[in-house]
LUMDO-513823 format. One record per residue (C-alpha): residue in three letters; chain; x negated, y, z negated. Coordinates in pm, 1 decimal, always signed. Example, Ala and Ser with C-alpha at 12.3 -4.5 7.8 and 13.67 -1.06 7.14 Angstrom:
BEGIN
<ala, A, <-1230.0, -450.0, -780.0>>
<ser, A, <-1367.0, -106.0, -714.0>>
***
This chain:
BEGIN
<unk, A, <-16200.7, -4906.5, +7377.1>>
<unk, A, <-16505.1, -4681.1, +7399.0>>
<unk, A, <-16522.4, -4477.8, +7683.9>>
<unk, A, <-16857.6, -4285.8, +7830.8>>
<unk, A, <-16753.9, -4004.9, +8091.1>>
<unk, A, <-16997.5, -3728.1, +8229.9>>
<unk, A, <-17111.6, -3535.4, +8561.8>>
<unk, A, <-17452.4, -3722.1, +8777.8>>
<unk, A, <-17517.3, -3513.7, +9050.9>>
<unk, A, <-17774.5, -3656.0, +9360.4>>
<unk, A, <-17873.0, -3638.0, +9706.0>>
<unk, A, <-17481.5, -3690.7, +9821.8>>
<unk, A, <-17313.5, -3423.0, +9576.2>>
<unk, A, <-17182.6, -3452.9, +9283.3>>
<unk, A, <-17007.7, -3739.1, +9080.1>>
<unk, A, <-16785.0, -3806.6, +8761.1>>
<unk, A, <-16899.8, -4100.3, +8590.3>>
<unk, A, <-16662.0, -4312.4, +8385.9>>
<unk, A, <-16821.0, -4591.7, +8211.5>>
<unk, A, <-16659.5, -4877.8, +8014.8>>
<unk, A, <-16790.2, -5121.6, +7793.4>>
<unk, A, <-16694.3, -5464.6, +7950.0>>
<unk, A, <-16702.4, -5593.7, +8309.8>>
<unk, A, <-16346.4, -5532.6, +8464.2>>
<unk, A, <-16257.9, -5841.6, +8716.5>>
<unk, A, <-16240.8, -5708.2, +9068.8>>
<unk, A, <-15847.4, -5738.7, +9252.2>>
<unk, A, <-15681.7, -5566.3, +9507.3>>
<unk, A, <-15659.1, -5223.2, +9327.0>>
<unk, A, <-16014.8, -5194.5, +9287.0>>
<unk, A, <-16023.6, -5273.4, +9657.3>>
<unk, A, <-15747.0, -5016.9, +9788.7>>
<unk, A, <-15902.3, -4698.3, +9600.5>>
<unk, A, <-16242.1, -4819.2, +9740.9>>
<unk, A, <-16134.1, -4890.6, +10111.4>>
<unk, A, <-15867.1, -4629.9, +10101.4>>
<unk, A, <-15870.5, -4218.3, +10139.1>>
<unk, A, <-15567.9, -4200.3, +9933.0>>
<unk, A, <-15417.4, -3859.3, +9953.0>>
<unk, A, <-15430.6, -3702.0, +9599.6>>
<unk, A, <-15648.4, -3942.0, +9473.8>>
<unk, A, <-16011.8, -3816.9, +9386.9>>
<unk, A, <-16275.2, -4061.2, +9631.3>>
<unk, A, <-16439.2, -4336.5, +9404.2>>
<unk, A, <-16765.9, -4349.0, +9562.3>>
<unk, A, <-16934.2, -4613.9, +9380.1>>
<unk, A, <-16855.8, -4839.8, +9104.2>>
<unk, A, <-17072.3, -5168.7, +8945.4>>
<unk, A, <-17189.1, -5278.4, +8629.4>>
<unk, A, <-17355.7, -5612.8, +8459.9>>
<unk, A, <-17224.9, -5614.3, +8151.6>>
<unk, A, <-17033.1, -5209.5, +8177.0>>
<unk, A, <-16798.7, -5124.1, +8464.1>>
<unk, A, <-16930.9, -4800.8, +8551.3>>
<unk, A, <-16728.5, -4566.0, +8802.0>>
<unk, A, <-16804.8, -4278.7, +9010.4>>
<unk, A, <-16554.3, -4000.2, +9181.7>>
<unk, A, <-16675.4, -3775.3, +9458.6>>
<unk, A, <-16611.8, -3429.1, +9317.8>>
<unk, A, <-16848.5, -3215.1, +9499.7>>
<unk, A, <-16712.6, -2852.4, +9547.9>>
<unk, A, <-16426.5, -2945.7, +9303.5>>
<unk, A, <-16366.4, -2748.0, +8993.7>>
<unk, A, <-16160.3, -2962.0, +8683.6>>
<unk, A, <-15863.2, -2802.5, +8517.4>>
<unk, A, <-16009.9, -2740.9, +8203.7>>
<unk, A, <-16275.3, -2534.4, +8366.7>>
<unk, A, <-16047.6, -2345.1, +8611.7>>
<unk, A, <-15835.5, -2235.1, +8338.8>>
<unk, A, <-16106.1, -2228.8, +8050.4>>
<unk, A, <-16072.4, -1814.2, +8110.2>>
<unk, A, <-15723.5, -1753.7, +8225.6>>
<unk, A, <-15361.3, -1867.3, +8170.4>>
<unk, A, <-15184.0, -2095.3, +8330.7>>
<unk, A, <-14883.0, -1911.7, +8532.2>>
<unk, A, <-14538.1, -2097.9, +8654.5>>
<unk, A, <-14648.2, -2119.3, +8990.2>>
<unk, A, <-14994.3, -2268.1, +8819.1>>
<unk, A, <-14771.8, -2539.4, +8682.9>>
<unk, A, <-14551.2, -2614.1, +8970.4>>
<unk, A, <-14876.8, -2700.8, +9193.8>>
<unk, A, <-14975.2, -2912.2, +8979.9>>
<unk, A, <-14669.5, -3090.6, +8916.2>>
<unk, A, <-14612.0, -3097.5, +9319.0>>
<unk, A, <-14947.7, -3292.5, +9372.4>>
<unk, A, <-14934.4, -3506.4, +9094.5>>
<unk, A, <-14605.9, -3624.5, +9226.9>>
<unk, A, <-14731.2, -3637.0, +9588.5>>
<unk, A, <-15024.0, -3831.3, +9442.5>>
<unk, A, <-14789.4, -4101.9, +9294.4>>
<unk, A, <-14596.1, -4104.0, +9597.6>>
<unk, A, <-14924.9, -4188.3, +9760.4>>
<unk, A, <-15000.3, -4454.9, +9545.5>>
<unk, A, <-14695.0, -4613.8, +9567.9>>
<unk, A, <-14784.1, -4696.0, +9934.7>>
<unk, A, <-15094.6, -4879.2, +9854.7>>
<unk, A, <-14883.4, -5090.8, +9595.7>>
<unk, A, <-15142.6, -4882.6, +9301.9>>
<unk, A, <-14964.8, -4829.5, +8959.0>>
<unk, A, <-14904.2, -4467.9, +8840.6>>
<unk, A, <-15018.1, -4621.8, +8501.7>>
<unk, A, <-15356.0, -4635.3, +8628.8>>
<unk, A, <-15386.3, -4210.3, +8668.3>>
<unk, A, <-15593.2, -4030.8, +8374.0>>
<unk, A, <-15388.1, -3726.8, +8336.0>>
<unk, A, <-15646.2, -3522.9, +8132.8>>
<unk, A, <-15740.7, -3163.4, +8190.0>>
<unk, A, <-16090.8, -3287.2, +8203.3>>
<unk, A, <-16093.2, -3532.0, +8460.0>>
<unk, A, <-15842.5, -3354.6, +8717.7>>
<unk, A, <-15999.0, -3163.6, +8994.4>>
<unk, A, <-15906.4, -2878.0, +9220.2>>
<unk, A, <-16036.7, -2843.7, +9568.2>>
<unk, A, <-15914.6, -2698.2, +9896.2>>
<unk, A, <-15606.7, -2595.3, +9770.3>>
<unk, A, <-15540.4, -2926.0, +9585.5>>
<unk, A, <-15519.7, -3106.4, +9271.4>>
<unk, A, <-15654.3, -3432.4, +9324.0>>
<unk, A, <-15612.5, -3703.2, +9029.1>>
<unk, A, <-15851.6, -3985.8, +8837.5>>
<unk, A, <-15735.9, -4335.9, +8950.2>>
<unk, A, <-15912.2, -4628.3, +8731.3>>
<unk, A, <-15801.5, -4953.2, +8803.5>>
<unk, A, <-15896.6, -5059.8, +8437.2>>
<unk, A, <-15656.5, -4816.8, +8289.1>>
<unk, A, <-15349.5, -4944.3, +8200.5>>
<unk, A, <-15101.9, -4671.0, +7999.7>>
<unk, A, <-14741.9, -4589.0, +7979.2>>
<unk, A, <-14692.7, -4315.3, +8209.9>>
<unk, A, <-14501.1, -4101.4, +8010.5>>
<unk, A, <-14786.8, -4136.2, +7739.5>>
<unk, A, <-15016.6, -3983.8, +7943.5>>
<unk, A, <-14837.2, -3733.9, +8090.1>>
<unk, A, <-14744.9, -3587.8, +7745.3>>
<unk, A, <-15100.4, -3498.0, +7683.0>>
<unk, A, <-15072.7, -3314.0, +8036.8>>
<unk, A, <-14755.1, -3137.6, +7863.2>>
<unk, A, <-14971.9, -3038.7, +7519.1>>
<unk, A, <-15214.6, -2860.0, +7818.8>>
<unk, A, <-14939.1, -2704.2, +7943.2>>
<unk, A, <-14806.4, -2577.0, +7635.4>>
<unk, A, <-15167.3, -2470.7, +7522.8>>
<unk, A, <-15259.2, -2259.0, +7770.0>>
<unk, A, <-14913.9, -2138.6, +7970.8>>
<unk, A, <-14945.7, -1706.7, +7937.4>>
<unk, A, <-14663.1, -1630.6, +7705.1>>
<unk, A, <-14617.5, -1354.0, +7888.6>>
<unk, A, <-14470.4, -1565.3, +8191.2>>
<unk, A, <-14127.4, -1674.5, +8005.9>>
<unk, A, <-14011.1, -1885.0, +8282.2>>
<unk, A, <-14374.1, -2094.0, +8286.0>>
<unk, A, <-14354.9, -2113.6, +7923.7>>
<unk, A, <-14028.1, -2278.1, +7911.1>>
<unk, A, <-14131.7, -2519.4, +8184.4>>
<unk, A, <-14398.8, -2614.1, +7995.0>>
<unk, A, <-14194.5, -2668.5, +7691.3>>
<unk, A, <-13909.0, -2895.3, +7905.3>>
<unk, A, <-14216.3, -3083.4, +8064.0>>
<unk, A, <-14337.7, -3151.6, +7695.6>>
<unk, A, <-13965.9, -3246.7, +7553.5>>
<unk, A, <-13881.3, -3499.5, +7842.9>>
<unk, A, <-14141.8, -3703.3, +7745.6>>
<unk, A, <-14012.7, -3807.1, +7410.7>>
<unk, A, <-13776.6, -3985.8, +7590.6>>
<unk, A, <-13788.8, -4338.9, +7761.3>>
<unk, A, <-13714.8, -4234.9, +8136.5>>
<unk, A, <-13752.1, -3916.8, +8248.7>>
<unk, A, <-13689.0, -3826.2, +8613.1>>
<unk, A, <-14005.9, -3555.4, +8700.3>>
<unk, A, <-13854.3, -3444.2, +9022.2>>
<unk, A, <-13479.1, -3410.3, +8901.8>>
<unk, A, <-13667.3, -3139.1, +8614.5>>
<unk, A, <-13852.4, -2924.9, +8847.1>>
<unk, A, <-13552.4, -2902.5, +9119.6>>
<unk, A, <-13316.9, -2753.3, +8845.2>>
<unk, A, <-13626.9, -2539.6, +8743.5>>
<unk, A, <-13663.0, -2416.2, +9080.8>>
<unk, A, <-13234.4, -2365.0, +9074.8>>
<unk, A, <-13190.5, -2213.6, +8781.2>>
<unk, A, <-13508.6, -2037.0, +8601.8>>
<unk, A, <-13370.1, -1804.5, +8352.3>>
<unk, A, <-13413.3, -1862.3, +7955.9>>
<unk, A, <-12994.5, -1882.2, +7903.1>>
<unk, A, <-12958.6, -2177.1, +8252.2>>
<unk, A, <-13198.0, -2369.2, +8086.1>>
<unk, A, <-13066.0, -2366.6, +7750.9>>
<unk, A, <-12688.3, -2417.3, +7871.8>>
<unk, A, <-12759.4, -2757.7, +8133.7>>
<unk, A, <-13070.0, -2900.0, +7897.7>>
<unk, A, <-12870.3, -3224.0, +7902.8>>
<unk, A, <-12858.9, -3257.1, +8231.6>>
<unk, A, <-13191.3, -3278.6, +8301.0>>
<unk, A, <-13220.8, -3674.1, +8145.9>>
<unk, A, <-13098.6, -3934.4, +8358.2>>
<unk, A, <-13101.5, -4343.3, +8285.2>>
<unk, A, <-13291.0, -4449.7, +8588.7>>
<unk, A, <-13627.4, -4587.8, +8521.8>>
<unk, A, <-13975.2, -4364.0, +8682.7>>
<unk, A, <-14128.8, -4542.0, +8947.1>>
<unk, A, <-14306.6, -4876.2, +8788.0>>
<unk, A, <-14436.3, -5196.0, +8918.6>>
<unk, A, <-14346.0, -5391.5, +8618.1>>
<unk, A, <-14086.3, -5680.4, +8674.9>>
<unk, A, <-13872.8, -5633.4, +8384.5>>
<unk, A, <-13585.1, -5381.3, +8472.1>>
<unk, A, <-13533.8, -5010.4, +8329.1>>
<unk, A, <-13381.5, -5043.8, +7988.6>>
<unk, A, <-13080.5, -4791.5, +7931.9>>
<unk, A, <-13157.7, -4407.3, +7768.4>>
<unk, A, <-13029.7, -4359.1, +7408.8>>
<unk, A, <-12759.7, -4074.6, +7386.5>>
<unk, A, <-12937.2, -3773.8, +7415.8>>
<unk, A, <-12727.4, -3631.0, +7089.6>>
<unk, A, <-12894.5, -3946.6, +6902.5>>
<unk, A, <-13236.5, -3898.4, +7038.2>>
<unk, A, <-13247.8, -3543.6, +6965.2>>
<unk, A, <-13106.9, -3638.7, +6603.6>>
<unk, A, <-13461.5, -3868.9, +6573.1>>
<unk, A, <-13688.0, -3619.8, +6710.8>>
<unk, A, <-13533.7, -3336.1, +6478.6>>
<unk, A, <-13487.2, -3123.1, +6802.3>>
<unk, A, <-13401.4, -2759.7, +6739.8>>
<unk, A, <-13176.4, -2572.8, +6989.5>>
<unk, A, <-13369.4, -2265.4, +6958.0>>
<unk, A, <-13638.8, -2344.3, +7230.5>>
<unk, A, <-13859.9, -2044.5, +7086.4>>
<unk, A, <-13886.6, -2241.1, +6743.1>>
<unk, A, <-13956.8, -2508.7, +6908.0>>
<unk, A, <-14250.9, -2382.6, +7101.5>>
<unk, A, <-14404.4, -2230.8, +6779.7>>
<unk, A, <-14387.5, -2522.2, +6618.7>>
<unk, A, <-14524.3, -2744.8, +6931.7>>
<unk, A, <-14807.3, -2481.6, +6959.7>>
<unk, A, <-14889.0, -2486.6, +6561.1>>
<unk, A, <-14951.5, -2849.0, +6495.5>>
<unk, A, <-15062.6, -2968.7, +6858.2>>
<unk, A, <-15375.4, -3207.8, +6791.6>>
<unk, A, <-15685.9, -3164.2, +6957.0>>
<unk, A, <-15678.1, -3406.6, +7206.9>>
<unk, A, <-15938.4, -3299.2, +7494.2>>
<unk, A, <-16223.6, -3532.3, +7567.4>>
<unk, A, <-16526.6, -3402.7, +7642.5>>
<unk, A, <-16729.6, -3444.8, +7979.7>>
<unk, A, <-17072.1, -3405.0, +7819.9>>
<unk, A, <-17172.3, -3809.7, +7789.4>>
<unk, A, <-16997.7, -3832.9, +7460.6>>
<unk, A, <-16774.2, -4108.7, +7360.0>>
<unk, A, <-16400.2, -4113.2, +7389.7>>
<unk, A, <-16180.3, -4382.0, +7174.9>>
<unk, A, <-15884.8, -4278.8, +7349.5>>
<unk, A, <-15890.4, -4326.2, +7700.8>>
<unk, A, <-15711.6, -4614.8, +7767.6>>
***
């Protein structure tokens, strides 16, 4: 589905503008974000359409990721943050019954302001989670200073957990903040995979891991994590919309 994003700025501030190319049925979700100040969750001031469904976020004083980070490299503590809000942003939307699956997780589309990240909700959207947050991952691993060797392998753990089915987000960054040398990482990798399912609103029940020998055995998984990185880093796809009215194919 073609998707139209760009910046409108009027009398009120400044807006991103998401437009889609068929009318999306209003239902409670639409109606939470709208009636809602949902902590984490960028404001959608206005949204309407005949035959488009046009949205717009409130992202005056904001500045995206892409742009914060367009001269500079992204640090551990960088990383962390974000992680931090994005997960306090899910837990937020958990409360209003909203489905993670809903967040665009794009460099482009998630702004900083007052010392937070604050995240694209779109009730239309409707993507795995761990889809999207791999392209986060292919950010991190972009643009994490290989200088900061703890950050870098961060980055490189976020982007491996998301080859697999369930992941557990919070379970990764608490042994990250235990244990954040190269050789702890390398020696407890395994245990940083569990079997229970990331929060979902789907009825159908979390279906069990695969043996993480056997998945790595798919995935051709080296145990040298610096190989690994090169290689991640070498054929990473350019997969960064741009903000300037232009189409993207691959939003949803």
């Amino acid at each position: 589905m073609k998707v139209k994003t760009g910046y409108e700025k009027g009398i009120d501030g400044t807006c991103l503008s998401i437009e889609f190319p068929e009318v999306y049925k209003e239902d409670y979700k639409l109606r939470m974000i709208q009636e809602n100040e949902i902590d984490g969750l960028l404001e959608l001031s206005s949204c309407g359409g005949d035959e488009k469904s046009k949205y717009c976020y409130t992202i005056t004083g904001m500045i995206s990721m892409r742009d914060k980070y367009e001269q500079k490299m992204l640090q551990s503590e960088d990383i962390l943050q974000i992680l931090m809000d994005f997960l306090e942003a899910m837990r937020s939307m958990k409360k209003y019954m909203l489905d993670p699956e809903s967040l665009l997780l794009y460099p482009e589309v998630i702004f900083y302001g007052e010392g937070q990240w604050k995240f694209c909700c779109l009730p239309q959207r409707r993507k795995e989670l761990t889809k999207s947050f791999h392209v986060l991952t292919e950010y991190f691993i972009q643009k994490t200073d290989l200088r900061d060797a703890t950050g870098v392998m961060l980055a490189f753990e976020l982007h491996k957990s998301t080859f697999y089915k369930h992941f557990e987000l919070e379970t990764i960054l608490e042994k990250y903040m235990e244990k954040n040398s190269e050789e702890d990482w390398e020696e407890e990798e395994d245990s940083y995979y569990v079997e229970e399912q990331i929060y979902t609103l789907d009825d159908e029940g979390p279906i069990p891991g695969k043996d993480i020998k056997e998945v790595k055995e798919e995935k051709n998984y080296v145990t040298s994590w610096q190989k690994a990185f090169g290689k991640i880093k070498k054929n990473c796809k350019e997969f960064l919309m741009e903000t300037n009215g232009q189409d993207e194919e691959d939003l949803l």
